[in-house]
N, C-alpha and C positions, 0 to 999 in steps of 0.2 A: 866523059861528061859531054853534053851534046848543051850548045849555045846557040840564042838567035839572038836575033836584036827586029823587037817591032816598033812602026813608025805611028804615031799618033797625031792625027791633024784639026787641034780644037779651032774651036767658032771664039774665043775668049773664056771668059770665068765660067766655071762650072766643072762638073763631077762628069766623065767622059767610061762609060763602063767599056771594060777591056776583058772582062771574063770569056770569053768566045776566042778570043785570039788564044788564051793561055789555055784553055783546053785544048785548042786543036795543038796546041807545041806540044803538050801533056800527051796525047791520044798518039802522038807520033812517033812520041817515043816508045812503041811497042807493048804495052802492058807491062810496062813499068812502076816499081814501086819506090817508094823513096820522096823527097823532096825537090820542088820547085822554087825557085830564088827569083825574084823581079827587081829587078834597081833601075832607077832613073835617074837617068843623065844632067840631072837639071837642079837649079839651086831656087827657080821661081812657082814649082810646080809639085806637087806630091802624090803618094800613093796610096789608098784606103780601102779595105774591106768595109762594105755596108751595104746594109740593106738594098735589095732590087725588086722590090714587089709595088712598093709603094712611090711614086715619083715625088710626093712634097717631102718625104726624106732629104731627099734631094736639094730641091729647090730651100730646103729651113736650116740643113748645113752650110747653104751659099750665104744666103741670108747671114748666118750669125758670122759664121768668119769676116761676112762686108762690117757687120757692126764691130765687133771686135778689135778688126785692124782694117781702117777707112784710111780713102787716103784724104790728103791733104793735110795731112797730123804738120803742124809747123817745125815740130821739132826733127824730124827727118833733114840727113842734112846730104842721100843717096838720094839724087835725081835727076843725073844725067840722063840716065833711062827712061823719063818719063816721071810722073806721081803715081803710078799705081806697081812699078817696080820692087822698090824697098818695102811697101805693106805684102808682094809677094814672098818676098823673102821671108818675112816676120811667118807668115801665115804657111807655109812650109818649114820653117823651125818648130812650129809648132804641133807638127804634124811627122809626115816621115818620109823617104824618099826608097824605101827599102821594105820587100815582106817577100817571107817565107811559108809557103802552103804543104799541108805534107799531099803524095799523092798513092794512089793505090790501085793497081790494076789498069795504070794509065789513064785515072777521073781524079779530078781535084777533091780534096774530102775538103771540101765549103758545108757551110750550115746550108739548110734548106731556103732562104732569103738571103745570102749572104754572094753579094756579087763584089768583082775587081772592077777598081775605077782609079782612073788617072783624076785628081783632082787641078784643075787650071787656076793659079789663083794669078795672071796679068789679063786688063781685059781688051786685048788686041787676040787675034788666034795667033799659034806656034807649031810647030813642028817639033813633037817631044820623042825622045826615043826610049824606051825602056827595055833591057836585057835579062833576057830571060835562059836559067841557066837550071840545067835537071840532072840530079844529083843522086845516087844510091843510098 
């Protein structure tokens, strides 16, 4: 089984596309077939297949998660971290921190719009890591 681990350096909240990293770990692994695993390290931050053609995808899933889970909710009672901490966590339960792509011939079999994206949901930037592990 061949492992990496890539590093991710957000700006704060928002949808961070990582498709190009995981092809090239994909592509290295020699015309490989089989599956690719991606897990992330992190309990404030997640990981999503979606659309890459169109950018207010983007920007209207940010959007709805802010409305969704805002902070300042009073009944949060995690906030040593800040206030926009515990609405990250919510909003990564809500979401996943884990996905499996199958691959073939050493290419990701993604839909034709369908891009990998780290989603941020604290809004300071971080340094995320995600582990990416290719599988027969």
């Amino acid at each position: 089984m061949q492992r990496t681990t890539i590093e991710i350096e957000t700006n704060g909240g928002g949808l961070y596309e990582v498709t190009d990293d995981v092809a090239r770990f994909v592509a290295d692994g020699r015309d490989s077939s089989g599956l690719v695993h991606l897990f992330l390290r992190h309990t404030s931050a997640s990981l999503l297949i979606q659309e890459n053609a169109d950018p207010d995808v983007r920007r209207d899933l940010q959007t709805f998660f802010t409305r969704l889970v805002p902070e300042g909710m009073a009944w949060i009672t995690h906030t040593t971290e800040g206030p926009d901490d515990m609405p990250a966590h919510i909003k990564a339960a809500l979401t996943q921190t884990a996905l499996t792509i199958p691959i073939e011939a050493g290419r990701l079999l993604l839909g034709r719009w369908q891009g990998i994206y780290l989603f941020e949901h604290r809004s300071r930037p971080h340094s995320r890591q995600v582990i990416l592990s290719l599988s027969d």
